[in-house]
C-alpha positions as CSV (number, residue, x, y, z in Angstrom):
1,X,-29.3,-28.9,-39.7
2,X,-30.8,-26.7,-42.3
3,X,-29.3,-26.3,-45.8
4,X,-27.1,-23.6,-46.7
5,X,-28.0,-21.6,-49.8
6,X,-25.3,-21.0,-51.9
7,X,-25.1,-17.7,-52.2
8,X,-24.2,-17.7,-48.6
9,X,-21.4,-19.9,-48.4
10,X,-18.0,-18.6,-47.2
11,X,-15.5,-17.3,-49.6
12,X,-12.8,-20.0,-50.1
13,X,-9.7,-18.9,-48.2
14,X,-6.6,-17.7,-49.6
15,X,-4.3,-20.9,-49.0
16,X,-7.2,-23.4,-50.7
17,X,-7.8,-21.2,-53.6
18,X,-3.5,-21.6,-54.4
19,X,-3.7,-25.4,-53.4
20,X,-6.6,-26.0,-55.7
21,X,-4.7,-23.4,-58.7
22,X,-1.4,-25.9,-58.0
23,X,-3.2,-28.9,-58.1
24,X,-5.1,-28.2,-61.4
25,X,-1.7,-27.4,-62.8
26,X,0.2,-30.4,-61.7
27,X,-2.5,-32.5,-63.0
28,X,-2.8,-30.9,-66.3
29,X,0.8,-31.1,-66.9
30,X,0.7,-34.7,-66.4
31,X,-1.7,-34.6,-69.0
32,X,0.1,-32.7,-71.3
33,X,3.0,-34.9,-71.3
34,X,1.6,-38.4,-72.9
35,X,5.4,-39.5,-73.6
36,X,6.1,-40.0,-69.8
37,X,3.8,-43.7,-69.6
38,X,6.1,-44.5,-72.9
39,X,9.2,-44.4,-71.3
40,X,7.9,-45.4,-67.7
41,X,6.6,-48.7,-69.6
42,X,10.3,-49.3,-70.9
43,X,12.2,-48.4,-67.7
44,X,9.9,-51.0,-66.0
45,X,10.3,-53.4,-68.6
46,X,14.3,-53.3,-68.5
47,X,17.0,-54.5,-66.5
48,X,19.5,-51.7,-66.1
49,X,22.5,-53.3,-64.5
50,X,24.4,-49.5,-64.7
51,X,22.0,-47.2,-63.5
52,X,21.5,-45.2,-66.6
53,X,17.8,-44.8,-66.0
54,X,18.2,-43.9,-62.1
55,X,16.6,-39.9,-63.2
56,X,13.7,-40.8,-65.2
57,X,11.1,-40.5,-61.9
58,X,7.1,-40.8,-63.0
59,X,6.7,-38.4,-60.5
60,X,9.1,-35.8,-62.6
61,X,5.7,-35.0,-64.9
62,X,8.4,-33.5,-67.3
63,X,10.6,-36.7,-69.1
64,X,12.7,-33.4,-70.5
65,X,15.0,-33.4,-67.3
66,X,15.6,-37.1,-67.4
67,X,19.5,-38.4,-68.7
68,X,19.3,-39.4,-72.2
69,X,16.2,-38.0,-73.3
70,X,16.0,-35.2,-75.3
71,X,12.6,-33.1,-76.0
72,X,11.8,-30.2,-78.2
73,X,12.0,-27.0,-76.3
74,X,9.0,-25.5,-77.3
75,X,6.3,-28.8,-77.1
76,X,8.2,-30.2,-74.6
77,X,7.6,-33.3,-76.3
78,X,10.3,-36.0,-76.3
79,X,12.1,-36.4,-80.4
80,X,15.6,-38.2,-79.2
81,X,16.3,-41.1,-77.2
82,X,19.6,-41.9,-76.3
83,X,20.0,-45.1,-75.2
84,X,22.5,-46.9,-77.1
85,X,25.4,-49.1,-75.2
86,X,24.0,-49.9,-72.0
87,X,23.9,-53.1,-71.8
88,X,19.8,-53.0,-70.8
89,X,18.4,-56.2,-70.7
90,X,14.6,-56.6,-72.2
91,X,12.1,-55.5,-74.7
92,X,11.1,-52.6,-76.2
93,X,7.0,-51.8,-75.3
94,X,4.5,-51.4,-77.5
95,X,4.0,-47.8,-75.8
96,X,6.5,-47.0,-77.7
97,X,4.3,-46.2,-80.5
98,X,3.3,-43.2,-78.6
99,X,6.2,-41.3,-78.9
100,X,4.1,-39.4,-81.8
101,X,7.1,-36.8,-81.6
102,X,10.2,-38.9,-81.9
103,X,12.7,-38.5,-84.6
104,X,15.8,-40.7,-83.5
105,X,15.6,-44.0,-81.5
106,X,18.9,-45.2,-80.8
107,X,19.3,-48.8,-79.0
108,X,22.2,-50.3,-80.2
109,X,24.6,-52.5,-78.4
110,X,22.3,-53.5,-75.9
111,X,20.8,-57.0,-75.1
112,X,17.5,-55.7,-75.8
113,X,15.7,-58.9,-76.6
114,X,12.1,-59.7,-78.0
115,X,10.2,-58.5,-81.3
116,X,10.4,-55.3,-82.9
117,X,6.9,-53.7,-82.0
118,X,4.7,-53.0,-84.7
119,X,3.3,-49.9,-83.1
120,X,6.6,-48.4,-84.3
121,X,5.3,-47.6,-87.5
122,X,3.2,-45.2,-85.8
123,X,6.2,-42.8,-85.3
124,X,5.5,-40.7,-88.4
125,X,8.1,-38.3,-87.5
126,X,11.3,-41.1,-87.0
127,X,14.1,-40.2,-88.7
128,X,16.9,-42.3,-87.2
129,X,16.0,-46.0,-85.7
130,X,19.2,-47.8,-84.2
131,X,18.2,-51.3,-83.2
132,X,21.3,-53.0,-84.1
133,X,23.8,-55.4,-82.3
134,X,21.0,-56.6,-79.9
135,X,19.0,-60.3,-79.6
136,X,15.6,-58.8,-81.4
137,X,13.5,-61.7,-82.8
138,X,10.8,-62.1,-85.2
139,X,10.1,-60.3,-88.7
140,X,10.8,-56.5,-89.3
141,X,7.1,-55.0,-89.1
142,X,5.4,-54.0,-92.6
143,X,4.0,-51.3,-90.5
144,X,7.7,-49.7,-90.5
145,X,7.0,-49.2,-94.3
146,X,5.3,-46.5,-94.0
147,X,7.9,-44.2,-91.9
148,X,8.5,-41.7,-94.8
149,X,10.6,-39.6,-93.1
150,X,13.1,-42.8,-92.0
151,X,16.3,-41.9,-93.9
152,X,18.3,-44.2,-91.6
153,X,17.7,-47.5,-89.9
154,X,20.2,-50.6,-88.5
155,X,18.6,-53.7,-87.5
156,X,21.8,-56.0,-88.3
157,X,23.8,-58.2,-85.8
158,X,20.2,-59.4,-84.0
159,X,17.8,-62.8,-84.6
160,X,15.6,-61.2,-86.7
161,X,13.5,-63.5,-88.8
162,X,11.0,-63.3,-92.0
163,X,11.1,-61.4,-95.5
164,X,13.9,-58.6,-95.6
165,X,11.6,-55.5,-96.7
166,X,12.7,-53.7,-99.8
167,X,10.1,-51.0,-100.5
168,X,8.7,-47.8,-98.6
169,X,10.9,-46.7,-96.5
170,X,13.4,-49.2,-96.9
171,X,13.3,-48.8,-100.7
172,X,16.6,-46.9,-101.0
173,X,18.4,-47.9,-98.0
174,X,22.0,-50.6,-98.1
175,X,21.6,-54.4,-97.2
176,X,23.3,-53.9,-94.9
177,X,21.3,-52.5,-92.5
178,X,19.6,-55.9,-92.6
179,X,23.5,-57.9,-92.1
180,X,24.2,-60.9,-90.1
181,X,20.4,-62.1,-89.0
182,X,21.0,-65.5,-90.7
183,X,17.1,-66.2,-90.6
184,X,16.0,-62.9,-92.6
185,X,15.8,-64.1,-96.7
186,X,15.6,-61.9,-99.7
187,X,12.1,-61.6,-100.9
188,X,11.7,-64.4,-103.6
189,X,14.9,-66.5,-102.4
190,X,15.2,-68.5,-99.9
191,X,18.3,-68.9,-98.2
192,X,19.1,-66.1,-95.7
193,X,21.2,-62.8,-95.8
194,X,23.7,-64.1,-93.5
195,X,26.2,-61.5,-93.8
């Protein structure tokens, strides 16, 4: 069979010139939405013994429609998370970090369980970051230091471990956003904060 030049190839029907349109779309939408392998990473990660996570589908490209997320309307990009009193069972991912647009994290009263990730200092826009009344272990992450916009953080009632940190963004915040995690000391003393 002889080769076909180009120029004399059939024009591309009407019906594969839309499916190839829809599937260029669908696939750059996926692409646009970075925030969806964040939150897929922690629904896998998690025991949810009520349900609360039953919307967020990966094959939803936009995490906007899914219950207790909340995204800007204009980027589309994900800046609240809503998760507090669930009773989810896990840890939080290190995809996390990717959440570039987040402003409030809110995980209290859950059994969340694990370290704090480090690759939530990368969430330069955090305002709000509710970790308390959880099992977290290990040291709060210098890499938090450097959230200047964090005005208001709780990591008390967990297992938390290490040097309490006192500048950055922790500079001007209460103690007591750092209360009853008996292993966390004071820097220079050594005896815990306790409560």
């Amino acid at each position: 069979m002889a080769a076909t030049p180009i120029g004399t190839l059939p024009p591309l029907s009407a019906a594969t010139t839309i499916l190839v349109v829809v599937a260029s779309f669908l696939a750059s939408m996926e692409a646009m939405n970075p925030d969806v392998e964040a939150l897929m990473a922690l629904r896998n990660g998690l025991q949810d013994p009520n349900g609360e996570l039953n919307s967020w589908d990966p094959d939803l490209v936009d995490a906007c429609t899914w219950s207790r997320v909340v995204c800007d309307d204009l980027t589309r990009r994900v800046i609240r998370l809503e998760l507090q009193m669930n009773n989810f069972h896990g840890a939080i991912p290190e995809e996390f970090g990717d959440l570039k647009n987040l402003i409030s994290l809110d995980l209290f009263k859950n059994n969340i369980s694990g370290p704090i990730p480090a690759s939530l200092g990368k969430l330069k826009s955090l305002v709000f970051l509710r970790l308390d009344h959880n099992r977290l272990t290990g040291p709060v992450p210098n890499e938090l230091l450097a959230l200047d916009k964090l005005a208001d953080a709780n990591f008390s009632n967990n297992k938390l471990c290490g040097i309490i940190p006192t500048s950055g963004s922790f500079e001007n915040m209460s103690p007591s956003i750092f209360a009853n995690n008996s292993c966390l000391k004071w820097p220079g003393r050594m005896s815990g904060n306790g409560r």
